[in-house]
C-alpha positions as CSV (number, residue, x, y, z in Angstrom):
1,X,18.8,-30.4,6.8
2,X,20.3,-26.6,7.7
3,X,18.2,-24.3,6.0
4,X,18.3,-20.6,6.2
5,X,20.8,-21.5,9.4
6,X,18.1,-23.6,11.3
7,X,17.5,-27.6,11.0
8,X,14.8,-28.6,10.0
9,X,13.3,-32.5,9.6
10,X,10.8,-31.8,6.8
11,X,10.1,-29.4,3.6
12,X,7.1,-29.2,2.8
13,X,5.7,-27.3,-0.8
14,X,2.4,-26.1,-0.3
15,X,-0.2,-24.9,-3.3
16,X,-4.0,-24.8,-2.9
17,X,-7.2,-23.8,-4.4
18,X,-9.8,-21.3,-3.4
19,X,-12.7,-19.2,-4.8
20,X,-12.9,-16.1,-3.5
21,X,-15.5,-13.4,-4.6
22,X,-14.6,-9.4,-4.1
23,X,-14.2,-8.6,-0.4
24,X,-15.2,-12.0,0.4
25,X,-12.8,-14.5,2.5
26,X,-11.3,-16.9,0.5
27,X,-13.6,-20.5,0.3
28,X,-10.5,-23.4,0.1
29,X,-11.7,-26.2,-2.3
30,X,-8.1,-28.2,-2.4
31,X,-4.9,-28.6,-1.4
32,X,-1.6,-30.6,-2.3
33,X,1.0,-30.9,0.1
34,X,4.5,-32.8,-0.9
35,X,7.3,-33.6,1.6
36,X,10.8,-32.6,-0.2
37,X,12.4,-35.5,1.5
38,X,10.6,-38.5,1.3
39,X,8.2,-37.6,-1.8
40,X,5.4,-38.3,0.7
41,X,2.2,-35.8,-1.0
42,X,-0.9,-35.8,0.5
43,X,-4.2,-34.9,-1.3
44,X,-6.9,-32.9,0.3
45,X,-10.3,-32.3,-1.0
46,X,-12.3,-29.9,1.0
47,X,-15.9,-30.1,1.3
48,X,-17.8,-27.5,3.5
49,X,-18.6,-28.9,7.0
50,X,-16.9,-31.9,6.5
51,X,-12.7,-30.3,6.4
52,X,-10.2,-32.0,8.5
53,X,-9.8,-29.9,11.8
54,X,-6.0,-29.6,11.4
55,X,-3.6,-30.0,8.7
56,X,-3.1,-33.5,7.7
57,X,1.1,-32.6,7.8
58,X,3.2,-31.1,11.2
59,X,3.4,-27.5,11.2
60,X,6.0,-27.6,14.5
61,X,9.4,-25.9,13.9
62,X,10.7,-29.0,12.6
63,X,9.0,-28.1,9.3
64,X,9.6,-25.8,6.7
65,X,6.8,-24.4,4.7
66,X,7.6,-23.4,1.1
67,X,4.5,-22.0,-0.9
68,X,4.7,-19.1,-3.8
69,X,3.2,-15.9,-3.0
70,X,2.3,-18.1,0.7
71,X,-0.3,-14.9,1.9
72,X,-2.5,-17.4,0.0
73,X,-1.7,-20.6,1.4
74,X,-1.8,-19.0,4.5
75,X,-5.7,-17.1,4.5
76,X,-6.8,-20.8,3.4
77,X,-4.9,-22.3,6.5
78,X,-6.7,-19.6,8.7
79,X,-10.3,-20.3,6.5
80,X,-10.0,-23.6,7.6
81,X,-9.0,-23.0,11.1
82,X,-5.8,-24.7,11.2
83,X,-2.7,-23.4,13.0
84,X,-0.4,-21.8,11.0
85,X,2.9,-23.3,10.2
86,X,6.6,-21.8,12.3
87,X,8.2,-21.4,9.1
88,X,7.4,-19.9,5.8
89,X,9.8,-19.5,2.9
90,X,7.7,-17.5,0.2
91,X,9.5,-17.9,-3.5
92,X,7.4,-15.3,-4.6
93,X,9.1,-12.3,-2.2
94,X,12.7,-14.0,-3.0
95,X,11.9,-14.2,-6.6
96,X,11.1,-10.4,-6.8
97,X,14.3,-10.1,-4.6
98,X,16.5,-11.9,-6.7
99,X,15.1,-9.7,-10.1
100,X,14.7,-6.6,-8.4
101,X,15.3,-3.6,-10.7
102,X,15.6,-6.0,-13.5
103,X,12.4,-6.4,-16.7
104,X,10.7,-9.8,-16.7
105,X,8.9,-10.7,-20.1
106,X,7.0,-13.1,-18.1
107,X,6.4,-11.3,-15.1
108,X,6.8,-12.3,-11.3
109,X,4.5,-14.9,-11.1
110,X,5.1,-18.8,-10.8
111,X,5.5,-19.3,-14.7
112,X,7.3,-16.3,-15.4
113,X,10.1,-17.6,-12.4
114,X,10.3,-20.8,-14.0
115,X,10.7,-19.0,-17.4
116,X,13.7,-16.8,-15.8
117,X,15.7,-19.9,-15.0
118,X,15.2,-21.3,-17.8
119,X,12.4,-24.6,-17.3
120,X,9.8,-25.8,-19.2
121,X,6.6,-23.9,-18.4
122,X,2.9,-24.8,-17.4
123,X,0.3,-24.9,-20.2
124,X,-0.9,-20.7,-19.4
125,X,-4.0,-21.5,-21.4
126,X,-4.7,-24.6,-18.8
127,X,-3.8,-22.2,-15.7
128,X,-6.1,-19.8,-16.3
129,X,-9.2,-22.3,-17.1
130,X,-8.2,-24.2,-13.7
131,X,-8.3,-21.0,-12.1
132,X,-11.5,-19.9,-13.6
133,X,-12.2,-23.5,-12.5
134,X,-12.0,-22.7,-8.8
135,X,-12.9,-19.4,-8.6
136,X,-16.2,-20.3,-10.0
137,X,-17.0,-22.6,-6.5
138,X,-18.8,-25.7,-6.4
139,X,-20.5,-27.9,-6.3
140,X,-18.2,-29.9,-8.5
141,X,-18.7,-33.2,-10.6
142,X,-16.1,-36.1,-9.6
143,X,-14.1,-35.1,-12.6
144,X,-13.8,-31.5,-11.8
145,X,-12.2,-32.4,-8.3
146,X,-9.7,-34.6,-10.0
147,X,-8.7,-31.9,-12.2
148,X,-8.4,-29.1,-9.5
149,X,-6.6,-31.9,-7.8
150,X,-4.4,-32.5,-10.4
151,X,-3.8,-28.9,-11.1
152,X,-2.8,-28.3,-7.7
153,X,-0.4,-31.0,-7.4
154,X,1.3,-29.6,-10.7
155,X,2.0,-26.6,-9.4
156,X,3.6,-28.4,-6.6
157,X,6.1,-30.1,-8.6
158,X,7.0,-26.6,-10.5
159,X,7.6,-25.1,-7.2
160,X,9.9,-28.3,-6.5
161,X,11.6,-27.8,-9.6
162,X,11.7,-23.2,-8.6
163,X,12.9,-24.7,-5.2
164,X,16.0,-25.9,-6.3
165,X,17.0,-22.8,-8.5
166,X,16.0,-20.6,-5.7
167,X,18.1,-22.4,-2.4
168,X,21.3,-20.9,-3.1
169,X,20.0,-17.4,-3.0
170,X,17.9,-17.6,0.2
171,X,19.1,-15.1,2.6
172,X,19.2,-17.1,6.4
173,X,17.0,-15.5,9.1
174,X,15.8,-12.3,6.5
175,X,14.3,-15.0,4.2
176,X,12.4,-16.2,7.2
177,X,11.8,-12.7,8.7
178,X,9.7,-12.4,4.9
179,X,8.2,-15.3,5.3
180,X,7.3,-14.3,8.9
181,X,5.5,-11.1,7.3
182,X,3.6,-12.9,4.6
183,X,1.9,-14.6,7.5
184,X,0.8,-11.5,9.2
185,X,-0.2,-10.2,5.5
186,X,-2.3,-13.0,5.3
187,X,-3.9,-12.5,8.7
188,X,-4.4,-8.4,7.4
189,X,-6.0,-9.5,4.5
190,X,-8.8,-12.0,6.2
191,X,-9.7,-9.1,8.7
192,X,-10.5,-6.4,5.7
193,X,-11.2,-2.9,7.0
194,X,-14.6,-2.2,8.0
195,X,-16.7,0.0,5.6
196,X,-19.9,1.9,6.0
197,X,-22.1,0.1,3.7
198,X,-25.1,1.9,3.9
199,X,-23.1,5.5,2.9
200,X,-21.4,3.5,0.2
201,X,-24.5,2.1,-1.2
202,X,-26.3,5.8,-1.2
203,X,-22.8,6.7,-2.8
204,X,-23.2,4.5,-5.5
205,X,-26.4,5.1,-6.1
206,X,-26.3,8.7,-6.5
207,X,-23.0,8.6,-8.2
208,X,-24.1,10.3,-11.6
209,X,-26.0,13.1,-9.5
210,X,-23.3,14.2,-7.6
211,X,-20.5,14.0,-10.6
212,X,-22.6,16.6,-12.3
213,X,-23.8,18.8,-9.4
214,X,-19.8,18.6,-8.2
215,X,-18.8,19.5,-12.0
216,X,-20.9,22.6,-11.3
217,X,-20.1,23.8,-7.9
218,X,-16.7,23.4,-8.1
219,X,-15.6,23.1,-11.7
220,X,-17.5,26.5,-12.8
221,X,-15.1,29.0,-12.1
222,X,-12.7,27.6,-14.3
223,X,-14.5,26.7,-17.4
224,X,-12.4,23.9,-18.1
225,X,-15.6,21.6,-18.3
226,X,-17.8,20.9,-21.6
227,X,-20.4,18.1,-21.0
228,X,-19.2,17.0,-18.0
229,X,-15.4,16.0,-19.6
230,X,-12.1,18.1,-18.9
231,X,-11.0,19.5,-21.8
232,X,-7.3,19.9,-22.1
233,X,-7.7,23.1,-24.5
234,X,-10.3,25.1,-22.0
235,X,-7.4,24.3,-19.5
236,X,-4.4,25.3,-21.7
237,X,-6.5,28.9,-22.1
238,X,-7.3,29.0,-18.1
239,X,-3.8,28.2,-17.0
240,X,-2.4,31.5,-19.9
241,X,-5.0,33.7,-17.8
242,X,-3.6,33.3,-14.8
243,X,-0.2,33.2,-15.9
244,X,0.1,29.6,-14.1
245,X,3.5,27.5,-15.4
246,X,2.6,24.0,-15.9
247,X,4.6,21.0,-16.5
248,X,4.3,19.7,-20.0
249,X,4.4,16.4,-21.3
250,X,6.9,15.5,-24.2
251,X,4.5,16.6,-26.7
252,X,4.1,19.6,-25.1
253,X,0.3,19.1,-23.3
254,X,-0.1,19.7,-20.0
255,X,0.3,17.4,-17.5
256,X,-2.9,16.3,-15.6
257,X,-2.2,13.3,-13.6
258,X,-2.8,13.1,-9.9
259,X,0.9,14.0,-8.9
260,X,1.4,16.8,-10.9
261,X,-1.7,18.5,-9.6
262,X,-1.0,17.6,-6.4
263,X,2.2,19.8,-6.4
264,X,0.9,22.3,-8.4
265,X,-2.2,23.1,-5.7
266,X,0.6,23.5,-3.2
267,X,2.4,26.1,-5.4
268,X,-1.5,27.7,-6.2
269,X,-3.7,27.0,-3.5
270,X,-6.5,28.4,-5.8
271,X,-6.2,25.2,-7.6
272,X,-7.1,22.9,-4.7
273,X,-10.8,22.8,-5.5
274,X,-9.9,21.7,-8.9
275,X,-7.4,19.6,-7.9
276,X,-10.1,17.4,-5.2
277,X,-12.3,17.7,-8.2
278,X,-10.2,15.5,-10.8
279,X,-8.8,13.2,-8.6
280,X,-12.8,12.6,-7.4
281,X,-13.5,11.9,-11.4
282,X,-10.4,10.4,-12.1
283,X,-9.7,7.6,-9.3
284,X,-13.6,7.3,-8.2
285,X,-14.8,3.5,-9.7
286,X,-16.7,3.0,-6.5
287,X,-18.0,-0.5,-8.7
288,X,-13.9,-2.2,-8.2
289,X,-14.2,-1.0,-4.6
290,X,-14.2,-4.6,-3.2
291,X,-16.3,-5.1,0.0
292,X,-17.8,-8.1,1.5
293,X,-21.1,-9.3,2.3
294,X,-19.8,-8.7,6.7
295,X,-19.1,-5.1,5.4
296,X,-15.2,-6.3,5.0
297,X,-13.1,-4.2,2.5
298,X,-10.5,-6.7,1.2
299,X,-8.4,-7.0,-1.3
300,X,-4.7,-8.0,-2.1
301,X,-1.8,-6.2,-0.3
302,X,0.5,-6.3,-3.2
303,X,3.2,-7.2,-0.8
304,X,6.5,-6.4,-2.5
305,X,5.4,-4.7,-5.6
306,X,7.6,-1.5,-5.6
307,X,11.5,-1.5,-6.4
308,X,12.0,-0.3,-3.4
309,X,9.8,-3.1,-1.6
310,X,6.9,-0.9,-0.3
311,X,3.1,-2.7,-0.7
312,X,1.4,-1.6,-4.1
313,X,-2.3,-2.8,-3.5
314,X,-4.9,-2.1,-6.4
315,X,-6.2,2.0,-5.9
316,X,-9.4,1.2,-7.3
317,X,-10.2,-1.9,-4.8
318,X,-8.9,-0.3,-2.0
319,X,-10.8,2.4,-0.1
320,X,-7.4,3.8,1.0
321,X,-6.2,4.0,-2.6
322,X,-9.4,6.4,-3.1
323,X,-9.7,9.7,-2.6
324,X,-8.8,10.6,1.1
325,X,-12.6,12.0,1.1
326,X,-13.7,8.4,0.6
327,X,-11.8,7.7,3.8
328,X,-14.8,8.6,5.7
329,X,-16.5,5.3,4.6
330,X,-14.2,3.4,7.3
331,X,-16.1,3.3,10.4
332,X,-15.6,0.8,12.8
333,X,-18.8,-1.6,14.4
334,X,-20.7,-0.9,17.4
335,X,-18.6,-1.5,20.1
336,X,-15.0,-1.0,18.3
337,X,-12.8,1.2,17.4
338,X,-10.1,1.9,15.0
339,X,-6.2,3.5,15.8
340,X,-4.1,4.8,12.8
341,X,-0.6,4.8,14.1
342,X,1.8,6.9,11.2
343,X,5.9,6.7,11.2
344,X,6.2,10.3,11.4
345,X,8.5,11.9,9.0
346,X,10.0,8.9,8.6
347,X,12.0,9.6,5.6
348,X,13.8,12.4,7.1
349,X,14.9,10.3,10.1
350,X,16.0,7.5,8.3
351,X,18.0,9.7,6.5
352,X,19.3,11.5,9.8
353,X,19.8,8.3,11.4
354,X,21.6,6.0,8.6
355,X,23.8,8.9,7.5
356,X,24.9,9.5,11.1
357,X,24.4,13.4,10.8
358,X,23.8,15.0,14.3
359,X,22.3,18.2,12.8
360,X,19.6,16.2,10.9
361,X,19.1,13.8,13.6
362,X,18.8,16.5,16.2
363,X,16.5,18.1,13.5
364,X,14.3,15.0,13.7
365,X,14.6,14.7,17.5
366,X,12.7,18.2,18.2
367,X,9.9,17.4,16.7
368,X,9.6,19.3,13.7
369,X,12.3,18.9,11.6
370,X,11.6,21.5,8.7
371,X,11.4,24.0,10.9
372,X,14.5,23.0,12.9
373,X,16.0,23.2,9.2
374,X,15.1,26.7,8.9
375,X,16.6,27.7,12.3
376,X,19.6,25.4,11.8
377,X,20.4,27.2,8.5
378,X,19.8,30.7,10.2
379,X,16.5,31.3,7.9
380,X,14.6,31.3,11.2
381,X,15.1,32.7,15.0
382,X,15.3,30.3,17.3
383,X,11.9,30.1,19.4
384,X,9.9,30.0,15.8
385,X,6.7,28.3,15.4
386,X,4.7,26.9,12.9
387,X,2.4,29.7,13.3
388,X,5.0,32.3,13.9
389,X,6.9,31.6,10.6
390,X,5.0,28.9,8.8
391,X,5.6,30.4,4.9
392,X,9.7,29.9,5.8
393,X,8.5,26.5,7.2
394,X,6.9,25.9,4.3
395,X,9.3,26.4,1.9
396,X,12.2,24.3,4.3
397,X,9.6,21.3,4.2
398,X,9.5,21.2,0.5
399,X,13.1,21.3,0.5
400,X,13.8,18.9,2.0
401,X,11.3,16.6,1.2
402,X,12.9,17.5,-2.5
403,X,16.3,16.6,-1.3
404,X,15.2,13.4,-0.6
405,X,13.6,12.5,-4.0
406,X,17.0,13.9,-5.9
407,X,14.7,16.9,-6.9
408,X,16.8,20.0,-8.8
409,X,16.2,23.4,-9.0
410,X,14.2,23.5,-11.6
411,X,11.0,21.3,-9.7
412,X,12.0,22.9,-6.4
413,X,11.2,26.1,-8.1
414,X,8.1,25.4,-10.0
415,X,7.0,23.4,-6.5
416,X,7.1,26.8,-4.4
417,X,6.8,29.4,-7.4
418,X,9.7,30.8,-6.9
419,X,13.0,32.0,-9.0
420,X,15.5,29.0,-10.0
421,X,18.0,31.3,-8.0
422,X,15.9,30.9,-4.9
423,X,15.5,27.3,-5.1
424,X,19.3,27.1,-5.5
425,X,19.6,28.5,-2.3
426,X,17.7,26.6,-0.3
427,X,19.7,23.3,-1.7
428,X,22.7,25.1,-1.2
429,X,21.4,25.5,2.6
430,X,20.7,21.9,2.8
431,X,23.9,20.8,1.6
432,X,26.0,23.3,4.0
433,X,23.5,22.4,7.1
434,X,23.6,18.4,6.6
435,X,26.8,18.1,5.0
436,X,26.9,14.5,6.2
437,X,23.9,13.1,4.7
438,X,24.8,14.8,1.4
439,X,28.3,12.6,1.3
440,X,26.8,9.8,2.8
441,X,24.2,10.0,0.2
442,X,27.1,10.3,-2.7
443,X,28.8,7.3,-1.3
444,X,25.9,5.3,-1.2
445,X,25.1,5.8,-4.9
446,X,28.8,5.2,-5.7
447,X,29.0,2.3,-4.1
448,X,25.6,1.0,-5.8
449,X,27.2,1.9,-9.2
450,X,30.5,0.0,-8.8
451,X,28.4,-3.1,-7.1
452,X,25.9,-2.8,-9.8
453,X,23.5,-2.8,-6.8
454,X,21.8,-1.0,-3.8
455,X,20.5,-2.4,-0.7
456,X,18.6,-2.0,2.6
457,X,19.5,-2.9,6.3
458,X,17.7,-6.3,6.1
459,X,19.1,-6.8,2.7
460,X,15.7,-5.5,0.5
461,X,18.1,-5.2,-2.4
462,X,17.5,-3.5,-6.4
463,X,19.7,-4.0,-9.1
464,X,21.3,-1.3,-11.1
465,X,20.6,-1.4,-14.7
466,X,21.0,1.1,-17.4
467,X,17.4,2.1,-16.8
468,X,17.9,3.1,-13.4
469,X,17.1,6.8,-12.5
470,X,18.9,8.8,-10.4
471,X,16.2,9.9,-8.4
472,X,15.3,6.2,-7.7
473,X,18.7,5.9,-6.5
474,X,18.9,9.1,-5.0
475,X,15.4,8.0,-2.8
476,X,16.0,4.2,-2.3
477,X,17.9,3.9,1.5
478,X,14.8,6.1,3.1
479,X,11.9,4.1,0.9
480,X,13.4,0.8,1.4
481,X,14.6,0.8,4.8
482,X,11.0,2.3,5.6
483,X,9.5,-0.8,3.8
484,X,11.5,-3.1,6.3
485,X,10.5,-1.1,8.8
486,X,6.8,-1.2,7.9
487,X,7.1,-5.2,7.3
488,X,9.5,-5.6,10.7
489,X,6.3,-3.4,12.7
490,X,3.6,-5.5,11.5
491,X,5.4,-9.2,12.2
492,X,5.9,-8.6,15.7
493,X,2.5,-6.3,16.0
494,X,1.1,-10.1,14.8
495,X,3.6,-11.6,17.2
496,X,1.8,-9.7,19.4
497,X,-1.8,-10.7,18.7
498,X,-2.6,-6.9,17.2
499,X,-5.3,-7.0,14.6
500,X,-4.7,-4.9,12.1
501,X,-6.6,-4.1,9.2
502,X,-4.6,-2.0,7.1
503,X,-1.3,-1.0,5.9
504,X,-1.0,2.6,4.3
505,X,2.4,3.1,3.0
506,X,4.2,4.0,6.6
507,X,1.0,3.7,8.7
508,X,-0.8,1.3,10.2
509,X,-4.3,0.6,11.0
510,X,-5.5,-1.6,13.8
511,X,-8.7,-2.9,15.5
512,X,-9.7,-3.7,18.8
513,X,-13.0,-3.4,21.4
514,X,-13.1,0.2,22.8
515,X,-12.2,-1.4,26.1
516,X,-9.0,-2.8,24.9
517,X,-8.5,-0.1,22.1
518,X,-5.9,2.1,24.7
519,X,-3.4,-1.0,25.6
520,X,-3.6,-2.4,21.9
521,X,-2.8,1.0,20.7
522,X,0.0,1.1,23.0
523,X,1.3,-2.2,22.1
524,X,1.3,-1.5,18.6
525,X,3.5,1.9,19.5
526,X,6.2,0.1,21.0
527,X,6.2,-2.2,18.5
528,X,6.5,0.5,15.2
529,X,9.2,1.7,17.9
530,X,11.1,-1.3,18.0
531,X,10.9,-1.8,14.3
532,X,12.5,1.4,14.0
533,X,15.6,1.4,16.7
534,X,16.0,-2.2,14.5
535,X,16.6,-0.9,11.2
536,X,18.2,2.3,12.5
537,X,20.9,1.1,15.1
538,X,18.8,2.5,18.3
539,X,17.4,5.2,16.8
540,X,13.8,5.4,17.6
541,X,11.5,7.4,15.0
542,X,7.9,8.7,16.6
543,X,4.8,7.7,15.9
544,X,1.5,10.0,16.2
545,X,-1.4,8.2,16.9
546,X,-5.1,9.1,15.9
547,X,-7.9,6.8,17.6
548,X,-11.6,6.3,15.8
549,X,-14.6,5.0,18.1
550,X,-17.7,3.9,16.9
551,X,-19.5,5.8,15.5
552,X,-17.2,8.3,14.4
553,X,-15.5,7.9,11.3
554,X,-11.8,7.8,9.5
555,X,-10.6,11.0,9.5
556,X,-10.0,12.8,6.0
557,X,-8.0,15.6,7.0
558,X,-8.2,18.5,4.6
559,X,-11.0,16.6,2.5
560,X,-13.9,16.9,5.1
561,X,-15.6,19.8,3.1
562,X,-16.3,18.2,0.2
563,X,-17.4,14.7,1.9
564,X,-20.1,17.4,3.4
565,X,-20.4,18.5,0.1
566,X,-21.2,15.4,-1.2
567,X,-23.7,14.6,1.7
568,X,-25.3,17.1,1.1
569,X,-25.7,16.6,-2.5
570,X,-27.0,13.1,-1.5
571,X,-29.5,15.0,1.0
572,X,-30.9,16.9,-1.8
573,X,-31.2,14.2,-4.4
574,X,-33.2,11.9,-2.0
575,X,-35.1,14.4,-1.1
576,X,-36.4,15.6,-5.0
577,X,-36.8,11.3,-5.3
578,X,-39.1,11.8,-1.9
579,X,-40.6,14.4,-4.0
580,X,-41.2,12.8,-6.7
581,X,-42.6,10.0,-5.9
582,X,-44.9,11.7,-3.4
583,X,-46.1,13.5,-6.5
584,X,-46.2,9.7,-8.3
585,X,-48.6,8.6,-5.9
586,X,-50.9,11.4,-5.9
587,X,-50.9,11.5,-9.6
588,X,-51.9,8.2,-8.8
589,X,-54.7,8.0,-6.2
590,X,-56.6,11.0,-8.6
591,X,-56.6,8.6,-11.6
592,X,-58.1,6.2,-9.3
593,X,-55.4,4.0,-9.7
């Protein structure tokens, strides 16, 4: 049968059943297999030490692998040491291709695709007790195999019957290219990233100590703490002292998620401390942080979650969803190291490079393109430097950053404190300088409004709905044709034999022995290259590379001071327990205890 423009002898659906604690690798328990063709299934029941060395069904590329959301068949395949299959189709990615952009009342996952086409759904009650089921881990009774069993093989026949609702919308060669990356996600997520244990544990420990002692040294100058809680009204009065605008929320408070003071800091840089402060007591549940008895940080990708198809993994069970700070917990083992390779700018040459504008392209090409903006629109000499004129550089980065988001004048403005007449200046410089990518951006959007839909290069599509802003569509060729990018980079890194352990929006992380660390890092460059010249017709974006060797650790940027901070707060509180218990045992020995 041609499928997806290949032949193939045998379709095989694939669903099995694993427990998996926090940061653990996954334990397989089960596993149904049916042939589409024959109606052949096969039945496994895995007991530890005694699982079949390969898979009881070909893998060859004579066989195509169906599975939904198949990163999960595919960490089982590799628990149990079996080769993985040629070719994946994964219904899961092609579902949330096929509803991207619209709302789903019963959500993306196997039930709520049935539900969008209409079939009789699975007992959800029944689901989540079999899940419970296996998550719990044996040892089982007889009966509780047979119902895992039984479970598993139901969810085979609703992928059947997804199968057939799904065919006519797979998408040749892309569809495999996805299933192709949920392999390599799979292989991502059974490495983990490696974690510091020992600083997370004294972390945790002292968690309460250095929330209050951090409240204190860097919360006091604003007085916007009472009992260790923000209070909005102690910030309402600190921001009408300075004379600070703030973005409001419809009911007229002030705004005080992570994004807005995130911006705001870079308008008033005296707000940084505050800024690292909240986002610390915000986003910090070290307890969901999920890490592994091998010292493993794993968790799920969330391959496919955003609109625009970029990864959106939990925050909280992620240590690269934490405060960068935090990053500082990544350290590789004796004997290894870590590179973090980073797409950079990539927006901005995706943009130069799809929109065939030579001025942003050439932008791109020396090597700092905000500062090439400035000199291109004659706000800087040539010869300038980031050091020389970094304020002007400054405010042509925002800019165009901005441009790129569909900011106005209005953001711009309140983003570099500056008059609405200014920031409508520096647009209007954008749009004379790159006059190209301005109508190529107008086209685009025009042509996703009469299609009712807006795609990528590999075909990473959203649909256009009444709901749609124009920002998303104003943003959506430079996100999504960076998430193919990202997925094309990390299937032939895999291809490759690259471990990595980490995807971070446009970066990625990878692993090796400090002897091989150099050649692996270099492999993984020309790969992110390729990826690149790929999507953008043989344009080839840069990549800057950082390299970590044990027993240094992650690098946290602008956030080192208060991981000091914090160590020393650590340092201080083991020292009074030191103290203390000293004072215990002497307290002790004079009692003649």
């Amino acid at each position: 049968m041609i499928l997806c423009g290949k032949p193939f002898e045998k379709v095989i659906l694939l669903d099995s059943e694993f427990s998996q604690p926090p940061g653990e690798r996954p334990t397989p328990h089960c596993l149904v297999a049916k042939e589409l063709f024959s109606g052949k299934t096969v039945r496994v029941w895995i007991e530890k030490g005694e699982q079949p060395l390969a898979a009881p069904f070909p893998t060859d590329k004579n066989t195509l692998f169906v599975a939904y959301l198949a990163s999960a068949e595919m960490t089982c395949f590799q628990a149990l040491g079996w080769k993985l299959p040629a070719y994946v189709i994964d219904l899961y990615a092609e579902f949330c291709l096929l509803t991207n952009g619209f709302f789903l009342p019963r959500g993306k996952g196997l039930l709520g695709a049935l539900a969008y086409f209409g079939e009789e759904i699975l007992d959800a009650v029944e689901k989540k007790d079999m899940r419970e089921l296996a998550q719990r881990g044996g040892p089982y009774t007889e009966d509780e195999k047979t119902d895992l069993l039984d479970y598993c093989q139901r969810d085979v026949l609703a992928l059947e019957r997804l199968w057939k609702h799904m065919v006519p919308h797979l998408d040749g060669d892309r569809s495999l290219l996805r299933g192709e990356y949920m392999k390599a996600v799979a292989k991502i997520e059974m490495t983990g990233i490696p974690i510091d244990t020992l600083a997370l544990a004294d972390l945790r420990e002292n968690w309460e100590v250095i929330k209050t002692s951090l409240i204190e040294e860097l919360g006091a100058p604003y007085g916007v703490y009472k009992n260790g809680k923000f209070k909005t009204d102690l910030f309402v009065q600190y921001l009408k002292n300075k004379g600070i605008p703030w973005p409001l929320t419809p009911t007229r408070k002030p705004k005080t998620d992570a994004d807005t003071f995130k911006e705001m800091a870079k308008c008033y840089p005296e707000l940084k401390p505050l800024k690292e402060l909240q986002q610390l007591l915000g986003k910090l549940k070290l307890n969901k942080l999920q890490v592994g008895t091998d010292g493993r940080n794993r968790y799920l990708s969330g391959v496919f979650g955003s609109k625009t198809g970029r990864n959106q993994p939990s925050n909280s069970k992620c240590i690269f969803g934490l405060p960068s700070w935090m990053r500082k917990l990544v350290r590789p083992g004796p004997g290894n190291g870590l590179a973090y390779l980073d797409y950079e700018q990539q927006e901005f040459g995706i943009a130069g490079a799809l929109s065939g504008d030579e001025a942003m392209r050439q932008a791109y090409i020396s090597g700092d393109p905000y500062l090439a903006f400035a000199i291109q629109a004659g706000a800087a000499p040539r010869g300038a430097t980031k050091e020389s004129h970094g304020d002007i550089r400054s405010r042509f980065k925002a800019t165009a950053l901005g441009v790129q988001y569909g900011m106005g004048q209005d953001r711009l403005a309140m983003n570099l404190n500056i008059s609405k007449g200014e920031a409508k200046a520096l647009l209007d410089l954008h749009r004379k300088t790159y006059a190209r990518f301005w109508q190529w951006q107008q086209d685009i959007e025009n042509k996703a409004l009469i299609e009712g839909s807006i795609g990528g290069v590999l075909g990473w599509k959203m649909r256009i709905t009444s709901k749609t802003k124009d920002r998303t569509l104003a943003n959506f060729p430079m996100q999504a044709n960076g998430a193919e990018m990202l997925r094309l980079a990390v299937c032939l890194c895999a291809e490759r034999n690259i471990k990595i352990v980490a995807m971070v929006h446009d970066a990625l992380v990878i692993e090796a022995p400090i002897a091989g660390l150099e050649a692996a890092k270099s492999i993984a460059i020309q790969a992110m290259k390729e990826a690149s010249e790929i999507i953008l017709a043989g344009f080839s974006l840069r990549i800057e590379a950082e390299s970590i060797i044990y027993p240094d650790r992650f690098p946290a940027k602008d956030s080192s001071q208060l991981w000091e901070r914090v160590w020393k707060i650590i340092d201080r509180a083991k020292k009074r327990k030191k103290t203390e218990l000293t004072a215990d045992n002497q307290e002790g020995k004079d009692n003649g205890c």
